[in-house]
C-alpha positions in Angstrom: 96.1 218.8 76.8 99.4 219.8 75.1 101.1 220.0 78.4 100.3 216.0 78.7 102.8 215.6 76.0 106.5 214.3 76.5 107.5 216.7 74.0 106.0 219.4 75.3 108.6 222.4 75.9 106.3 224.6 79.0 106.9 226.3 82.4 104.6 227.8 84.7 105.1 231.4 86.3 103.4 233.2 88.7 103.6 236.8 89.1 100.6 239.5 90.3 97.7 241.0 88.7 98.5 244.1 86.2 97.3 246.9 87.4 96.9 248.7 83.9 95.4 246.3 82.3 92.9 245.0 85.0 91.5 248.7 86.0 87.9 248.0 86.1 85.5 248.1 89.4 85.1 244.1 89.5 89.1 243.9 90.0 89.4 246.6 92.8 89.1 243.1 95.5 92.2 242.1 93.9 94.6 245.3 94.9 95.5 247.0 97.8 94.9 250.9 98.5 98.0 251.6 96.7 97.0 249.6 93.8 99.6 246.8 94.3 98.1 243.5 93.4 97.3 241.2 96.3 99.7 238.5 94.8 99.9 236.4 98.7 96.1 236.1 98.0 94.9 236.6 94.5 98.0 235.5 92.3 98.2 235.0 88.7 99.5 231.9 87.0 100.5 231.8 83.7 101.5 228.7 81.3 104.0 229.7 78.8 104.2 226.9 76.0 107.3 226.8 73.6 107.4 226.0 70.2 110.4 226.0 67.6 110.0 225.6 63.9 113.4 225.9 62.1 115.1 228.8 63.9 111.7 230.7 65.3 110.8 229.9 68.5 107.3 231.3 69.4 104.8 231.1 73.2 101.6 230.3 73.8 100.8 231.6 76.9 97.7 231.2 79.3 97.0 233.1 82.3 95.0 233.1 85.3 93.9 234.3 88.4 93.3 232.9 91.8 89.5 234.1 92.9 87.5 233.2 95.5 85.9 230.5 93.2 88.7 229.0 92.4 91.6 229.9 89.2 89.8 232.0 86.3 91.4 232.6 83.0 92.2 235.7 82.1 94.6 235.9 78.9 95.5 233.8 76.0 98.2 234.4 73.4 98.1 231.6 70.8 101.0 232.2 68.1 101.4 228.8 67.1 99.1 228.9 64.0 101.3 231.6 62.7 104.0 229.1 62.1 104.5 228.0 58.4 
């Protein structure tokens, strides 16, 4: 909803799955026998919101993954409610 917002400082990225942190059996679909990710098929997206108080700037950031079933979230980093 925040990304709706004029004001809204935000950019998308899109990278591939991390291997170290995704090592569990219901992930193995998503890497090849070497253990690279399959980023042409399964890659992530992640939405990195910005936000500046005084002279901090702190992210939010959301990511996903492309699945069969469509995008799935995977991780989210909220720091906003640290600011003061």
């Amino acid at each position: 909803m925040e990304t709706t917002s004029s004001e809204t400082d935000y950019f998308i990225s899109a990278d591939g799955l991390n291997p170290f942190m995704f090592d569990a059996p219901e992930f193995q679909k998503y890497f090849n026998n070497c253990g690279e990710s399959k980023d042409w098929l399964y890659p992530t997206m992640s939405i990195i919101i910005s936000h500046k108080n005084k002279k901090d700037l702190v992210q939010d950031h959301l990511e996903f993954l492309r699945t069969d079933e469509g995008y799935k979230l995977l991780c989210v980093t909220i720091r906003k409610g640290q600011l003061k």
